[in-house]
N, C-alpha and C positions, 0 to 999 in steps of 0.2 A: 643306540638303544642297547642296553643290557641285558643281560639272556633271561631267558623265559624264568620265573618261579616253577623250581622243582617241588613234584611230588611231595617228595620227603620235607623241604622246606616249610610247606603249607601245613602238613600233618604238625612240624615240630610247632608251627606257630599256634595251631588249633590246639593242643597239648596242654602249652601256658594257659587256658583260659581253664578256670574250676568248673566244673560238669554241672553245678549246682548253679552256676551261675548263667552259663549258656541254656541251659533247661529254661530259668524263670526269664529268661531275656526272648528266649522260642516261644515259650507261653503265649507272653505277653504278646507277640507278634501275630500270634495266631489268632487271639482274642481281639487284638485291635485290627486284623485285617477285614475285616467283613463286618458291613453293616452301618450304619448310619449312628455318628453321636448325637447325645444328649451335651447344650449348649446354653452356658446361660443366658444368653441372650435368646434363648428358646425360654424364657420364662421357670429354667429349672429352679432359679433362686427362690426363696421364699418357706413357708409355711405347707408341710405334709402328711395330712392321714398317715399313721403308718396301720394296716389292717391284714388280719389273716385268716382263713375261713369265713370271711363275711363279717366277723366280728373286728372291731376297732380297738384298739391298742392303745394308743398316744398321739400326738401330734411333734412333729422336729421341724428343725429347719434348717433347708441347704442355705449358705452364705455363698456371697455374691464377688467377696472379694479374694481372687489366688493368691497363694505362697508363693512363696520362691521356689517352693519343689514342683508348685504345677498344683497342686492339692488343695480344693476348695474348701472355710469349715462348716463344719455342721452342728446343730445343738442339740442332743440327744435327750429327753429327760431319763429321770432312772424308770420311768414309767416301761421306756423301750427294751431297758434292759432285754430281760427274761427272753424277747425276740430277738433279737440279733447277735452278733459275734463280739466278744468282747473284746475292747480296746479301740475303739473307732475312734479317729481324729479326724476324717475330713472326707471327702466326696471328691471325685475323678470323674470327667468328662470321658469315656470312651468310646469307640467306633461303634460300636453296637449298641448306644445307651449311656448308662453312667452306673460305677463302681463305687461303694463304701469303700475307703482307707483305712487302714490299721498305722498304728503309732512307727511299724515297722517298715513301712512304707509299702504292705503287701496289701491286693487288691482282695477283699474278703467276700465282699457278697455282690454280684453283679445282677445288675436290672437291665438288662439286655432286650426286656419287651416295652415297649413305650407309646404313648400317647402324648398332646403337650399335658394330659389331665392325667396320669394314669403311668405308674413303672412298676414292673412285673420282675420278680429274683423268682426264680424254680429254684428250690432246693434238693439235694437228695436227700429222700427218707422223712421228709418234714413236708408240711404246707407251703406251699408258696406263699411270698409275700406282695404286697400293691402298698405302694404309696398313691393315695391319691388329692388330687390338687383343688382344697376348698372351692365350691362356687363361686363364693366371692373372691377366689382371687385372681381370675382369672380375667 
């Protein structure tokens, strides 16, 4: 057996890794540790309300089938625009819910509250948003 990993060793290794990059690798770990995902096979796929103070916005739809990066698509009209973050390409199953995807591969707007009818994003300083999942399609 080979001697213990030093101190100093470990720091040098931790060193190499970019601060920005350990930060959003932590994030993410924190964000997906707790909580129950949103699945498509939980009927996420499909057709949803997008609405905000009570008032209804648009209609999108989560896609069914994953990328290679993991990253489900989505179809936004420009309808949604003016609501949401710009640059969306796709939808993320995460531990607490599911996540809009940016082109950048960054996790932008999280719906962390859920129903199989019903996904809730709290924003700061803004309205929260509810997707919610037509009668009929359920």
């Amino acid at each position: 057996m080979g001697p213990p990993l030093s101190l100093a060793a470990l720091l040098i290794l931790l060193s190499a890794v970019p601060a920005g990059v350990a930060a959003q690798d932590m994030d993410a770990l924190a964000r997906d540790a707790v909580g129950l995902p949103l699945r498509p096979k939980d009927a996420a796929a499909g057709r949803w309300t997008l609405r905000t103070g009570g008032e209804t916005i648009c209609t999108l739809a989560l896609g069914a089938e994953r990328g290679p990066d993991g990253v489900y698509p989505v179809d936004i009209p420009p309808l949604c625009a003016p609501a949401l973050p710009p640059g969306l390409v796709g939808w993320k199953p995460v531990t607490d819910g599911m996540a809009l995807v940016a082109a950048d591969g960054q996790l932008t707007l999280d719906f962390n509250q859920w129903t199989p009818r019903d996904l809730v994003a709290r924003r700061r300083g803004a309205p929260f948003l509810e997707l919610i999942r037509p009668k009929s399609a359920r």
